[in-house]
Phi, psi and omega in degrees: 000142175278131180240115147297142181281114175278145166234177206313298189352297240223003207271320165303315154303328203254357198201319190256348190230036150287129155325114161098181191259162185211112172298080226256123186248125173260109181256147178246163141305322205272355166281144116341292187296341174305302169292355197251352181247040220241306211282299177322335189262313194293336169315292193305299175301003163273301178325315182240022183311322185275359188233000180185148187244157175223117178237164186236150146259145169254106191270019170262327219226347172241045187282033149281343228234002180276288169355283195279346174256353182053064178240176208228032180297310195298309174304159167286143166262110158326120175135169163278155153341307186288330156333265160359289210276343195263257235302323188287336154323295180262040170261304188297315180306336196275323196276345195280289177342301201282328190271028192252154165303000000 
């Protein structure tokens, strides 16, 4: 599945006034752990392409859409990798909940 980049543009169309759920994954350059969960998001958007769209914000280059959504995406993340990888893991279990038939 293709995930496209929002940008300030397009992020209200693309993301708050899409039809259907939307998987907004925010990458910085400067996490790691952001490349190393790179090949896992695009895997869950191949899986559910049909049940959901995925899309990225780049919080380097778009931090108003930080702003406007008042997430804490733009901070260094605390914690280890596995912390990082078990919340998102039972982030995807919730969202697997919502997309089952």
């Amino acid at each position: 599945a293709d995930i496209a980049e929002i940008t300030v543009d397009n992020f209200a169309s693309a993301v708050l006034k899409s039809e259907g759920l939307v998987m907004v994954c925010y990458v910085c350059d400067l996490v790691q752990a952001v490349f190393e969960m790179a090949e896992t998001v695009q895997a869950i958007a191949d899986d559910l392409s049909e049940k959901i769209k995925t899309v990225k914000v780049n919080t380097d280059k778009e931090d108003a859409i930080i702003v406007q959504q008042n997430t804490w995406t733009r901070t260094a993340i605390a914690g280890s990798h596995f912390e990082m990888e078990e919340e998102f893991l039972m982030a995807l279990d919730k969202l697997e909940g919502l997309v089952q038939d």
